[in-house]
Structure formats: structure tokens, C-alpha cells
DOFI-476886 format. One record per atom (N, C-alpha, C, O): residue in three letters; x, y, z; atom name; residue number from 1. Coordinates in steps of 0.1 Angstrom, whole numbers. Layout:
! residues N
REC_aa_X_Y_Z_at_i
REC_Ala_X_Y_Z_CA_NUM
...
***
This chain:
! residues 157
REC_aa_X_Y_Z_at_i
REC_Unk_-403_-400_-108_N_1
REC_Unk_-407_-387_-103_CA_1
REC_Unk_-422_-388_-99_C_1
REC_Unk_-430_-397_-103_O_1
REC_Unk_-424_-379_-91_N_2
REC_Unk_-436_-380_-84_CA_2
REC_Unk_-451_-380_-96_C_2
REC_Unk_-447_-374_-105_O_2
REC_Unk_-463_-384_-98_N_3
REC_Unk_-469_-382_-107_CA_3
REC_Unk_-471_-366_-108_C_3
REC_Unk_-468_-360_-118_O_3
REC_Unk_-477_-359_-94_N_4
REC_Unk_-481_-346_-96_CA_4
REC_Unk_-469_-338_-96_C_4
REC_Unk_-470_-326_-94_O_4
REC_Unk_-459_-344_-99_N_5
REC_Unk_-449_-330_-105_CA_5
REC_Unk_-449_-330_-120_C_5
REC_Unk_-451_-321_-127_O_5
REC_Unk_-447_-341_-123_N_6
REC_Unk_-451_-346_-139_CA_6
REC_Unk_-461_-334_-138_C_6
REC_Unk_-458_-322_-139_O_6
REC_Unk_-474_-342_-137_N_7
REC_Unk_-485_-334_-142_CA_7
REC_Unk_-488_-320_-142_C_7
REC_Unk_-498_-315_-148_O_7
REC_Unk_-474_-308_-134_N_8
REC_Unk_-477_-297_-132_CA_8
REC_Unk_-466_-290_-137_C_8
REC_Unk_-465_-278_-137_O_8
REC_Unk_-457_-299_-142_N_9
REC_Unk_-448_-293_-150_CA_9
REC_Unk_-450_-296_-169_C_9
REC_Unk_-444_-290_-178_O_9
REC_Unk_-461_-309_-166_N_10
REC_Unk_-470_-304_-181_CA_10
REC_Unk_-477_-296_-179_C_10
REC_Unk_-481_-292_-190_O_10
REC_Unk_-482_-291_-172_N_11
REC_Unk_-493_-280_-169_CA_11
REC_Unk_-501_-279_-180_C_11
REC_Unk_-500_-270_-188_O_11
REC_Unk_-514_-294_-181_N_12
REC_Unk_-525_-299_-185_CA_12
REC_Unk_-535_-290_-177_C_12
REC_Unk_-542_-281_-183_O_12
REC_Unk_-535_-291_-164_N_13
REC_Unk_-547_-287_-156_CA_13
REC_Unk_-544_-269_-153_C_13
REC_Unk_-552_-261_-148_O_13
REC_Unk_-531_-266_-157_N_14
REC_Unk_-532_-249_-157_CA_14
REC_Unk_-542_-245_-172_C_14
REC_Unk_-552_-238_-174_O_14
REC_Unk_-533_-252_-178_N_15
REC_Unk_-546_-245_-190_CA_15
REC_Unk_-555_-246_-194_C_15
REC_Unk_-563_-238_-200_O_15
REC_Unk_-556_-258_-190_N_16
REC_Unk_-577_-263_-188_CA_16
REC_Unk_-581_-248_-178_C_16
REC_Unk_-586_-239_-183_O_16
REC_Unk_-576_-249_-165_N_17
REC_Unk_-580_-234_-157_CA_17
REC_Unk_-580_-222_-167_C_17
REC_Unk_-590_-217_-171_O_17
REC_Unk_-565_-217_-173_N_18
REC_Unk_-564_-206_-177_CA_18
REC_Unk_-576_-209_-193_C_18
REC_Unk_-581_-200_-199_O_18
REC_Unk_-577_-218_-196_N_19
REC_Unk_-588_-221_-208_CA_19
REC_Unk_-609_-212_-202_C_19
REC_Unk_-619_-205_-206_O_19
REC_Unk_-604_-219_-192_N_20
REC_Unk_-614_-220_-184_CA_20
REC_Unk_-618_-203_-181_C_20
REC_Unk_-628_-197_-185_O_20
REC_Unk_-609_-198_-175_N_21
REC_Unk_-613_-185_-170_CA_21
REC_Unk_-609_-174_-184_C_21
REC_Unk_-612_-162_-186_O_21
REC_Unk_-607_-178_-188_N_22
REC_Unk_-603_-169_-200_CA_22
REC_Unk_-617_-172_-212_C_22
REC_Unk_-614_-166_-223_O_22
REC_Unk_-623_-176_-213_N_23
REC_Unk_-635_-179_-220_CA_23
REC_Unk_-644_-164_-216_C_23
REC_Unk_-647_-158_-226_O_23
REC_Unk_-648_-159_-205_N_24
REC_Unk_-655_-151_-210_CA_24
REC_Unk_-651_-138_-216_C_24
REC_Unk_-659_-132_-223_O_24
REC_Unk_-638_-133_-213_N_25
REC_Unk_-627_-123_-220_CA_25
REC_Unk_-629_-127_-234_C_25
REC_Unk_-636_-120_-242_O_25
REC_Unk_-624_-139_-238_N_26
REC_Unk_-625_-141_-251_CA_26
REC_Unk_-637_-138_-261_C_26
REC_Unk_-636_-134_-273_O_26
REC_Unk_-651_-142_-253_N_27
REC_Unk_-664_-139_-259_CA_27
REC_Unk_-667_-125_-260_C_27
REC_Unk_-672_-120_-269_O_27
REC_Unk_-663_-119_-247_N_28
REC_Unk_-667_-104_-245_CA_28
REC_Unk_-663_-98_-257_C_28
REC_Unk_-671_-93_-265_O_28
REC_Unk_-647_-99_-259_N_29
REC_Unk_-637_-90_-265_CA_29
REC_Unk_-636_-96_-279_C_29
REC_Unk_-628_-90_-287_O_29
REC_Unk_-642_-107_-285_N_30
REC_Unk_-640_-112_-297_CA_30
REC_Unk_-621_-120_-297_C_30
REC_Unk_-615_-117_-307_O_30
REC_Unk_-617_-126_-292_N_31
REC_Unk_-605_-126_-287_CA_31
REC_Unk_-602_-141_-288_C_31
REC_Unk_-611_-150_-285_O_31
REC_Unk_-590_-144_-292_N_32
REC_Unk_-590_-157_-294_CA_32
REC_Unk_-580_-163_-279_C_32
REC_Unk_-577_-155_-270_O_32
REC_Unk_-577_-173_-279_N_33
REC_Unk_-570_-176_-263_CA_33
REC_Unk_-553_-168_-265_C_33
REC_Unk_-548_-160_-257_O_33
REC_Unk_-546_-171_-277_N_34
REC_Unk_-535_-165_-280_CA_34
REC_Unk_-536_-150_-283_C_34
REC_Unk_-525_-145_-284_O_34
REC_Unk_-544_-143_-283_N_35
REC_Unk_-548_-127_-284_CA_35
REC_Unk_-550_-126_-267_C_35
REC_Unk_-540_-119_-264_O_35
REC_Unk_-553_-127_-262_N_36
REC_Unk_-555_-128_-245_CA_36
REC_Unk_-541_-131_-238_C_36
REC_Unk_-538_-124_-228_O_36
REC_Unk_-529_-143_-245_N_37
REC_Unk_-519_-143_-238_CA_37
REC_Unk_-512_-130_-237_C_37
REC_Unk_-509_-122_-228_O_37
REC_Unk_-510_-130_-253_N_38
REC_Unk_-501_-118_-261_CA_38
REC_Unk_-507_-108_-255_C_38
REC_Unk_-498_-106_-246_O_38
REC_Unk_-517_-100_-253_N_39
REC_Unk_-521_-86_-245_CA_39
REC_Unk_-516_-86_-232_C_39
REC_Unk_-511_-76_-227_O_39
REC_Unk_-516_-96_-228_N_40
REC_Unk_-512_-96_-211_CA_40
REC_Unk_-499_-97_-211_C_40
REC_Unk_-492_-89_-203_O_40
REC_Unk_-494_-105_-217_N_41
REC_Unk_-479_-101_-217_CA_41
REC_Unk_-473_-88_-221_C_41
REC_Unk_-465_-82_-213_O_41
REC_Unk_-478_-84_-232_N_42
REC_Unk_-471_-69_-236_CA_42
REC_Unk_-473_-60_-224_C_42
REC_Unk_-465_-51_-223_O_42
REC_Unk_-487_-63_-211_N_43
REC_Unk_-491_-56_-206_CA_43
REC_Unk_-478_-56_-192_C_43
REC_Unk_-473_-47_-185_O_43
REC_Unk_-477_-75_-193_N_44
REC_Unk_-466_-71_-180_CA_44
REC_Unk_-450_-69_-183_C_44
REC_Unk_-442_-67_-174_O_44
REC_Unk_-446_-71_-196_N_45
REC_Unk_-431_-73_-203_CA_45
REC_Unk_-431_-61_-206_C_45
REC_Unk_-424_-61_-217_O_45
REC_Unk_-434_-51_-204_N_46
REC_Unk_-435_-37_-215_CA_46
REC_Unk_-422_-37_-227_C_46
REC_Unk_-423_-37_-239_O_46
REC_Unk_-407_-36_-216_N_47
REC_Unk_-398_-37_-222_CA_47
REC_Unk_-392_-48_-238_C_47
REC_Unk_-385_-48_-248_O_47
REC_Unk_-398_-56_-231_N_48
REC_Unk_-396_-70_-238_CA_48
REC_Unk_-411_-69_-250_C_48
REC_Unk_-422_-74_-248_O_48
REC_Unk_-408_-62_-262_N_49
REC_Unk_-421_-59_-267_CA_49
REC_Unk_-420_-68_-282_C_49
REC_Unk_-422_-62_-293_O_49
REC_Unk_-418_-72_-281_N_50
REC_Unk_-410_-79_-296_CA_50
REC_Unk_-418_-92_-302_C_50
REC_Unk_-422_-99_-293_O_50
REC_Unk_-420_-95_-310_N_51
REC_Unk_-428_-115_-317_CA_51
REC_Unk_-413_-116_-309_C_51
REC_Unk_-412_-116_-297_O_51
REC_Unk_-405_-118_-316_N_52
REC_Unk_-394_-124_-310_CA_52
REC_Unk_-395_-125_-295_C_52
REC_Unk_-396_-137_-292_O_52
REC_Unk_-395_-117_-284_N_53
REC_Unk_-399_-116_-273_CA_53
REC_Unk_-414_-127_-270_C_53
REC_Unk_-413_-137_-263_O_53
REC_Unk_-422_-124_-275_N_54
REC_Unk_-431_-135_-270_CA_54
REC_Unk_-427_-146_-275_C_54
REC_Unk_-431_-156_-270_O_54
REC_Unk_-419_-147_-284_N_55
REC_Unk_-419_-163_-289_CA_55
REC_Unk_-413_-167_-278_C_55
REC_Unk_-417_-177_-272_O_55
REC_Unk_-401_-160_-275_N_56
REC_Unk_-396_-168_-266_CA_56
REC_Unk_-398_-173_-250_C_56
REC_Unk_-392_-181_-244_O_56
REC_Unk_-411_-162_-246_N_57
REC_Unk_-415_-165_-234_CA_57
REC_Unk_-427_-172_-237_C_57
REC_Unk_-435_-171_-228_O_57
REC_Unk_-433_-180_-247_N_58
REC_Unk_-441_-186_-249_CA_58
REC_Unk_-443_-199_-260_C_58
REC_Unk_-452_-208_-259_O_58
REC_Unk_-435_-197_-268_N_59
REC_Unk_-429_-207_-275_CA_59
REC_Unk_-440_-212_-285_C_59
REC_Unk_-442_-224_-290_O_59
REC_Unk_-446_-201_-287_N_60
REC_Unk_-460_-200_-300_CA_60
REC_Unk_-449_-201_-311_C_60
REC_Unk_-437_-200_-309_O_60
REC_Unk_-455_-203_-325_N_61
REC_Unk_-448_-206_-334_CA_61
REC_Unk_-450_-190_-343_C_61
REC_Unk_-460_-183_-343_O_61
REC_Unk_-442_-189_-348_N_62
REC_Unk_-439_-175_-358_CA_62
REC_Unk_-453_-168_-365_C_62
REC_Unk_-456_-156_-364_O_62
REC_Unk_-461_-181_-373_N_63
REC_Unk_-472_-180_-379_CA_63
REC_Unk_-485_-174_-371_C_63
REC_Unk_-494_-166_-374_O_63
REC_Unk_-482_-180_-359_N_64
REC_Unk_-492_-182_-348_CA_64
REC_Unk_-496_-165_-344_C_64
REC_Unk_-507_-159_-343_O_64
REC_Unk_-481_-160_-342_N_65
REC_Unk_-477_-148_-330_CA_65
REC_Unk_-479_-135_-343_C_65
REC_Unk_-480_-123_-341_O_65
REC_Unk_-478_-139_-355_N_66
REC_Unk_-482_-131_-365_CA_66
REC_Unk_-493_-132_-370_C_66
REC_Unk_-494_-123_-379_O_66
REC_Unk_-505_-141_-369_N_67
REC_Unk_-520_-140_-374_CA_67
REC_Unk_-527_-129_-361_C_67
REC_Unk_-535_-120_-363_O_67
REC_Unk_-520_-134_-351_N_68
REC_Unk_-528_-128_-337_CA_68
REC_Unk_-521_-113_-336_C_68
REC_Unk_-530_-105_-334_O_68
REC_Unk_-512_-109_-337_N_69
REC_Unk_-511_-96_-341_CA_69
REC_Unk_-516_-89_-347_C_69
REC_Unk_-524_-80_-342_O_69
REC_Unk_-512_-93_-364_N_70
REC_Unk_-525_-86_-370_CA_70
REC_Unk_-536_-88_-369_C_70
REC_Unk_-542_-86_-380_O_70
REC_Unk_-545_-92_-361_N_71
REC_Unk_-557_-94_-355_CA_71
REC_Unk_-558_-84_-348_C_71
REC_Unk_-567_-75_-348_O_71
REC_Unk_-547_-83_-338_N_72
REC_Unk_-548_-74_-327_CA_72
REC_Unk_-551_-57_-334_C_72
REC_Unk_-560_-49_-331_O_72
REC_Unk_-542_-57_-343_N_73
REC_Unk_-535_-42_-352_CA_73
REC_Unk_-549_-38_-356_C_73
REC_Unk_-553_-26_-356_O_73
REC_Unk_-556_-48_-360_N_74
REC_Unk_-572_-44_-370_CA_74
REC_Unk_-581_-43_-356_C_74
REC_Unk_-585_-32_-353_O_74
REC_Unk_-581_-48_-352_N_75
REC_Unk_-590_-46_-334_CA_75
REC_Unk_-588_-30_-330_C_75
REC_Unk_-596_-21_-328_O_75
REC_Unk_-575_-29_-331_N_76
REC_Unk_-567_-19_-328_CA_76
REC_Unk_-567_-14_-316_C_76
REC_Unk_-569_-3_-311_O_76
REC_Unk_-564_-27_-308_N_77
REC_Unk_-556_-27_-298_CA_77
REC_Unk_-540_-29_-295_C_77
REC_Unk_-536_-28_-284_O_77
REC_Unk_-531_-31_-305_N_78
REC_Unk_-520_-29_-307_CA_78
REC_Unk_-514_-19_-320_C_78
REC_Unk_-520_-15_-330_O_78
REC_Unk_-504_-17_-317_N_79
REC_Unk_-496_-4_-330_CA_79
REC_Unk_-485_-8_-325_C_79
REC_Unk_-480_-8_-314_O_79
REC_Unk_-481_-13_-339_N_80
REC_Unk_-462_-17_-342_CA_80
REC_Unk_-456_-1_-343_C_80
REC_Unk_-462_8_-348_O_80
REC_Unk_-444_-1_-337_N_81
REC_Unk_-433_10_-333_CA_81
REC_Unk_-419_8_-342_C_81
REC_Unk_-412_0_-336_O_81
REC_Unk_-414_11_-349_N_82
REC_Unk_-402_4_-356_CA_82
REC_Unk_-395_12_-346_C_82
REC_Unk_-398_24_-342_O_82
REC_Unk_-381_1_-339_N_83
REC_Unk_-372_7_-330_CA_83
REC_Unk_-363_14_-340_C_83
REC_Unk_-358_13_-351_O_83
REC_Unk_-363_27_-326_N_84
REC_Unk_-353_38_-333_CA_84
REC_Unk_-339_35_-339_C_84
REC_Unk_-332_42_-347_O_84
REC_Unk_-334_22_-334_N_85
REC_Unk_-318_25_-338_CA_85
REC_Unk_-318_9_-351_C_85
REC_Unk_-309_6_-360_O_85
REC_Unk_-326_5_-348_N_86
REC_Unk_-329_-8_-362_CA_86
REC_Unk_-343_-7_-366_C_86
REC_Unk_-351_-11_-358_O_86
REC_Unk_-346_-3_-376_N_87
REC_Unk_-359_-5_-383_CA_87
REC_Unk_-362_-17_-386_C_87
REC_Unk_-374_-19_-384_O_87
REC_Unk_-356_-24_-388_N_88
REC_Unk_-360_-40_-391_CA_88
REC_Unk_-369_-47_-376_C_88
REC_Unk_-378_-55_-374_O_88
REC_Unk_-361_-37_-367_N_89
REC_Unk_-372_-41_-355_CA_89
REC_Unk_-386_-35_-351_C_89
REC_Unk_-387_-23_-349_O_89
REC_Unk_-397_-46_-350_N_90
REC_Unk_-411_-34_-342_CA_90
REC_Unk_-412_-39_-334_C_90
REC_Unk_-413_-52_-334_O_90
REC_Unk_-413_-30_-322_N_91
REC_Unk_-421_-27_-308_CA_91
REC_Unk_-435_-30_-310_C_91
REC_Unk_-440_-25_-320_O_91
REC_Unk_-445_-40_-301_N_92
REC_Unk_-459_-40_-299_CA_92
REC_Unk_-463_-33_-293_C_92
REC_Unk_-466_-39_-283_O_92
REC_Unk_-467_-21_-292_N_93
REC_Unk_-475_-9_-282_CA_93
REC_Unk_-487_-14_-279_C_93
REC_Unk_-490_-18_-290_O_93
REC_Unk_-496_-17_-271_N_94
REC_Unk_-507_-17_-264_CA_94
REC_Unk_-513_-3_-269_C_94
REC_Unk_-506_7_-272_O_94
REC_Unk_-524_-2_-270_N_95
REC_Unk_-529_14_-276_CA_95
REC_Unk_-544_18_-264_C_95
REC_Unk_-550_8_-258_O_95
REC_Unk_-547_28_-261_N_96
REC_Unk_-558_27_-253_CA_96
REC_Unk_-568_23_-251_C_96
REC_Unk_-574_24_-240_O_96
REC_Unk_-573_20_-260_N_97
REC_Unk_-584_12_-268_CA_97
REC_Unk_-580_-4_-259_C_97
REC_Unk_-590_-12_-256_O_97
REC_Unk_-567_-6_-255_N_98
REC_Unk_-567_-23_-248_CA_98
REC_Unk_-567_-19_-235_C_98
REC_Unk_-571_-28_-227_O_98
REC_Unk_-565_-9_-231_N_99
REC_Unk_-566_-7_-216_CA_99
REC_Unk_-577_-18_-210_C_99
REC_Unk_-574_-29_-204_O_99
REC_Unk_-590_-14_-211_N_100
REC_Unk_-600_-23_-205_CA_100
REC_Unk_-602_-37_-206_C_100
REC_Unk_-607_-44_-198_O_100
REC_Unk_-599_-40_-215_N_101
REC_Unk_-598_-56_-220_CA_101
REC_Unk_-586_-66_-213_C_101
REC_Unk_-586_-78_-210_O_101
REC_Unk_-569_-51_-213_N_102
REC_Unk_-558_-57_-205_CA_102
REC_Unk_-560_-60_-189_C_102
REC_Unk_-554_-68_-182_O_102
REC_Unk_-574_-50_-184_N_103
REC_Unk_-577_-48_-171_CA_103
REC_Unk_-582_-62_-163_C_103
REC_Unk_-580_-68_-152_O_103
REC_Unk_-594_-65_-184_N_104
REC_Unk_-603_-75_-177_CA_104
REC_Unk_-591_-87_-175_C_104
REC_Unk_-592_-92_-164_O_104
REC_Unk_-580_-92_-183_N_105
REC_Unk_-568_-99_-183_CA_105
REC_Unk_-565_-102_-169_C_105
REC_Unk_-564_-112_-162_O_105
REC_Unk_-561_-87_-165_N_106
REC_Unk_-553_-86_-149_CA_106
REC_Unk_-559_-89_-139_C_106
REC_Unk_-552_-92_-130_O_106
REC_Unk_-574_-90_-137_N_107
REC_Unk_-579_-93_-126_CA_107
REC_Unk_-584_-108_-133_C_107
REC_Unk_-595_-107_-127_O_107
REC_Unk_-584_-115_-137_N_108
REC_Unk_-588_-128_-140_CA_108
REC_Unk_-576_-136_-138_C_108
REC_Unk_-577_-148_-135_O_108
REC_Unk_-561_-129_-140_N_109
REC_Unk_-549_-139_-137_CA_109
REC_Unk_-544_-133_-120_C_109
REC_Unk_-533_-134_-114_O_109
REC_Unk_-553_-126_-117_N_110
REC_Unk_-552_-124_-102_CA_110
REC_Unk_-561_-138_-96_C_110
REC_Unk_-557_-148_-90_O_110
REC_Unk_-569_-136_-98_N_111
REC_Unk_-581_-146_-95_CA_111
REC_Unk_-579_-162_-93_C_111
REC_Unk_-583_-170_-84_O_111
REC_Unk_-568_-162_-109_N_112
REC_Unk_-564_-175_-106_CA_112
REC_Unk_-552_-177_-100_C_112
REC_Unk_-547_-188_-101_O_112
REC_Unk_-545_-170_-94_N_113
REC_Unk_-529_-171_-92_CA_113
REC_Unk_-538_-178_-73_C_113
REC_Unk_-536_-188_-66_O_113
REC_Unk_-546_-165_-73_N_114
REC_Unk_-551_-167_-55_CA_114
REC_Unk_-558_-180_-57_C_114
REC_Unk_-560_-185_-46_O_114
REC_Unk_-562_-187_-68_N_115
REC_Unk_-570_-201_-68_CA_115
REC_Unk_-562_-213_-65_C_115
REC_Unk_-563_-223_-59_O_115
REC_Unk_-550_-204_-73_N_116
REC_Unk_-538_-221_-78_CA_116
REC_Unk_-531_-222_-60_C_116
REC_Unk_-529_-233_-56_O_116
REC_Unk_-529_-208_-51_N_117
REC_Unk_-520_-207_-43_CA_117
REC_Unk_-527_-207_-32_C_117
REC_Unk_-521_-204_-22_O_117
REC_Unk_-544_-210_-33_N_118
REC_Unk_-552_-213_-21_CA_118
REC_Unk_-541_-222_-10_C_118
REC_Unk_-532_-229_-13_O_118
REC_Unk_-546_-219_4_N_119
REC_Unk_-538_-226_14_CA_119
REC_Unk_-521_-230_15_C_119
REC_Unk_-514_-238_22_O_119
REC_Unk_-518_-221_5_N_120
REC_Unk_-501_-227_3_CA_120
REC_Unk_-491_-210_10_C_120
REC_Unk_-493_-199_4_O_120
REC_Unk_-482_-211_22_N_121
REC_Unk_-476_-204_28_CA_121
REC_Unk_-469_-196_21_C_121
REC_Unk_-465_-200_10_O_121
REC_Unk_-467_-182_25_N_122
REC_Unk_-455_-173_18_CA_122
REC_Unk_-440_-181_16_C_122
REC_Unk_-432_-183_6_O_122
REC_Unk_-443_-187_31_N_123
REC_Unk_-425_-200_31_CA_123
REC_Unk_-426_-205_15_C_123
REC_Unk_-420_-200_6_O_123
REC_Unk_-437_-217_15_N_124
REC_Unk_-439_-220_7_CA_124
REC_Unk_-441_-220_-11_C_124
REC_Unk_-438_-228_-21_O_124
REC_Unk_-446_-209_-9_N_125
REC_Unk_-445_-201_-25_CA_125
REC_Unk_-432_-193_-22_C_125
REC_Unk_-434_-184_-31_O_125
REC_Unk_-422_-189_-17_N_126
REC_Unk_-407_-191_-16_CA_126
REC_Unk_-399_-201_-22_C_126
REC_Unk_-392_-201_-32_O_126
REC_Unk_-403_-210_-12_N_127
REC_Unk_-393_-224_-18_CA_127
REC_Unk_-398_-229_-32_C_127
REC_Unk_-389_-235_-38_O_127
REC_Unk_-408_-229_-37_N_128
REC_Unk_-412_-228_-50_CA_128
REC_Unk_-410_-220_-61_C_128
REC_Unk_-407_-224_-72_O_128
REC_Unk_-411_-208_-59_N_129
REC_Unk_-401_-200_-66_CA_129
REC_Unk_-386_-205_-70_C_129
REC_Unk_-381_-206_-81_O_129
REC_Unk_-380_-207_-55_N_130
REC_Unk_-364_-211_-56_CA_130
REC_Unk_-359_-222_-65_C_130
REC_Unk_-348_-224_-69_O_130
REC_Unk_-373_-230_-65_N_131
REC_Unk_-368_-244_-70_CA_131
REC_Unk_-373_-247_-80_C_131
REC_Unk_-374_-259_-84_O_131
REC_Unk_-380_-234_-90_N_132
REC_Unk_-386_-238_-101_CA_132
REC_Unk_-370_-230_-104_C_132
REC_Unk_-361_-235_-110_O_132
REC_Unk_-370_-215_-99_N_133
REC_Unk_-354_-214_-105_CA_133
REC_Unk_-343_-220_-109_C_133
REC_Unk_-336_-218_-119_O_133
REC_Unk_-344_-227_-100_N_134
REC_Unk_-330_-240_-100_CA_134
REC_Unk_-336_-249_-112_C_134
REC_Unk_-331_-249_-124_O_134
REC_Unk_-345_-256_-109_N_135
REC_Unk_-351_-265_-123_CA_135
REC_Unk_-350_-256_-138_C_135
REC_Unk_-348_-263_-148_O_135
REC_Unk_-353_-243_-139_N_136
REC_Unk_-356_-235_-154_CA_136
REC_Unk_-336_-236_-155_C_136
REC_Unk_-332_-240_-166_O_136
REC_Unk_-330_-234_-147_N_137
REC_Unk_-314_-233_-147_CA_137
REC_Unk_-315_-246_-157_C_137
REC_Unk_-318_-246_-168_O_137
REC_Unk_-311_-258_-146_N_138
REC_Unk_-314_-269_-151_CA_138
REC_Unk_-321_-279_-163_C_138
REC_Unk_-319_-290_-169_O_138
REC_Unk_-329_-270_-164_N_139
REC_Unk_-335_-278_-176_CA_139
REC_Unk_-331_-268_-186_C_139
REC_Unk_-336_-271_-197_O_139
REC_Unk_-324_-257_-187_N_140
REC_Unk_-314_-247_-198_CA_140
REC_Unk_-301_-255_-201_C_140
REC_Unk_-298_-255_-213_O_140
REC_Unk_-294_-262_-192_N_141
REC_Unk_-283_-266_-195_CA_141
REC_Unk_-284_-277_-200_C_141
REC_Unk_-282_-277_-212_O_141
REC_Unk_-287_-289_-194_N_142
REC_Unk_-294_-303_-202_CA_142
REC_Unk_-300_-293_-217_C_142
REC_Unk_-298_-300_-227_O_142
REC_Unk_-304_-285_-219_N_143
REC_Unk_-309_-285_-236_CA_143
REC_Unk_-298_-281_-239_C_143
REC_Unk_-294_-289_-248_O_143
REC_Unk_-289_-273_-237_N_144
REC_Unk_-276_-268_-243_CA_144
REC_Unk_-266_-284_-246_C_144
REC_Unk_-260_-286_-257_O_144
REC_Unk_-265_-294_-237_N_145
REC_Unk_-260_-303_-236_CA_145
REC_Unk_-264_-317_-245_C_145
REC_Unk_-257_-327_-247_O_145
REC_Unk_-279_-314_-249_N_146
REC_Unk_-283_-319_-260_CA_146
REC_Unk_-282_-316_-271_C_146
REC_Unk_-278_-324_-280_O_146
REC_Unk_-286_-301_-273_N_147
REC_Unk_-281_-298_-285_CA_147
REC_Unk_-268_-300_-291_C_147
REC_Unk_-266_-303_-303_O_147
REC_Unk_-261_-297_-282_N_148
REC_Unk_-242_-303_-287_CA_148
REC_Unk_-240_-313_-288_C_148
REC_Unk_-229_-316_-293_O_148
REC_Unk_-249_-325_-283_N_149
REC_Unk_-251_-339_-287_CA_149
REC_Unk_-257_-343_-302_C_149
REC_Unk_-254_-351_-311_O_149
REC_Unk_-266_-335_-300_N_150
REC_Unk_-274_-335_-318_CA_150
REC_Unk_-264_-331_-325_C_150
REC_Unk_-260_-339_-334_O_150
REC_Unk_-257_-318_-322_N_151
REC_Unk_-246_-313_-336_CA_151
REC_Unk_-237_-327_-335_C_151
REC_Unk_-239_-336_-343_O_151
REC_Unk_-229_-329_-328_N_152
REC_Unk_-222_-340_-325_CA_152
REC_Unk_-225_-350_-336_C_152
REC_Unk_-219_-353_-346_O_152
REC_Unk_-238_-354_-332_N_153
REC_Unk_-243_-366_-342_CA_153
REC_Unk_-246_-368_-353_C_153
REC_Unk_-245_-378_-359_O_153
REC_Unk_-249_-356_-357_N_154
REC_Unk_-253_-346_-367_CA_154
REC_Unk_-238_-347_-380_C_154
REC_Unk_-238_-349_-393_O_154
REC_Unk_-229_-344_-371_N_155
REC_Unk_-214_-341_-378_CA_155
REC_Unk_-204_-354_-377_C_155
REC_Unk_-192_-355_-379_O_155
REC_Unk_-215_-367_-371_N_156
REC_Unk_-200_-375_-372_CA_156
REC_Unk_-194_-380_-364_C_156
REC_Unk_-186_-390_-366_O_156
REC_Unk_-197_-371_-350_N_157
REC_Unk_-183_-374_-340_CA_157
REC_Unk_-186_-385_-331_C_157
REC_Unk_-177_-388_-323_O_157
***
């Protein structure tokens, strides 16, 4: 495989960037780099408001996504919601107090999206789209197909 597909599907040099531009948010707002993901996400997932939800669009670890919460809760920029029809579940609400901070977020991952996509065609961030699709497809089934390999192995067969 090509090197720079390697290197941008480790995406080393995105988070050096997103490390990068996210340093002064962090200083301003007292904010650690995982307090900055988590705000921005709840800001664009509204629906999807859950730890569980970020874990899975981010793949922080349980401990991680619950230090930075309650960080957030004491900031009080977030307020847990217990869902109406399961209490066992809470909603992350954003509170108004994050507004300006989620603001400073939104135009900083504007900044970089127009950095990463300098010189590159609508065609082109099209077929990129299409074919990270097909690859996230792809790389879902190969893990499904591993995993039933591991149980497999796991059990014997």
C-alpha cells in the first residue's frame, strides 16, 4: 500500500494538526484535548448524546470519557439528562455556558477541514467520501470476520 495512505489512515499528522490548533481552546477554556473532542461532538451528534455514543465514535476508553465528563459537569458546561423511558440511561446536554467555547470548537475545525482540503476538487472530496465509505464498510466486515476467527480459536474449532 501506498506509504501516504498508511500514514493518513493512521492519522499521525491529523492529530499533530488537530493537537496543534486545539492548544489555544484548551489554554483559554482550561480544557484538556479529550474535553474539546467530547464538546464538539455532543455539539454535532446532538442525538447521539450518550458515553456510550462517544465511545463508539471515538474509541476513548470508559475511564477516559468519564474523568472528562465530570470535568465538564464541574465546569458546567455539560448536565446529564436521565432518558425518559430508561433511567439507567444519561443524555450529555451541552448547557449555555458551552455555547462560546463549542463556537470557539466550530470555527477552528472549520479552519482545519479548509487546511486539510486546500487545492483538492468538490469531484474529489466526492470520490473520497465514497471510498472512505467503502473502506469503513470494509474494514467493519474483516473485524466481524476476525472476531468469529478469535471465538473459533478461542473454542476449539
Amino acid at each position: 500500500m501506498e506509504r501516504s495512505v498508511v500514514l493518513l489512515l493512521h492519522g499521525r499528522e491529523f492529530k499533530q494538526l488537530l493537537e496543534s490548533r486545539s492548544a489555544v481552546i484548551r489554554e483559554r477554556y482550561g480544557l484538556r484535548k479529550i474535553d474539546v473532542e467530547i464538546l464538539y461532538y455532543l455539539h454535532q451528534f446532538g442525538e447521539r448524546n450518550t458515553s456510550k455514543d462517544i465511545r463508539d465514535a471515538y474509541m476513548f476508553t470508559k475511564g477516559h470519557i468519564s474523568q472528562s465528563v465530570e470535568r465538564l459537569q464541574k465546569m458546567r458546561l455539560l448536565e446529564p439528562v436521565p432518558d425518559v423511558r430508561d433511567r439507567r440511561c444519561i443524555h450529555l446536554k451541552l448547557t449555555p455556558e458551552a455555547e462560546d467555547i463549542v463556537c470557539s470548537i466550530g470555527k477552528m475545525w472549520e479552519e482545519m477541514t479548509a487546511a486539510i482540503f486546500e487545492g483538492i476538487t468538490e469531484q474529489e472530496k466526492h470520490m473520497l467520501y465514497e471510498v472512505a465509505v467503502k473502506m469503513t464498510h470494509n474494514m467493519k466486515r474483516a473485524l466481524v470476520v476476525s472476531q468469529r476467527q478469535e471465538e473459533a480459536d478461542t473454542n476449539g474449532l
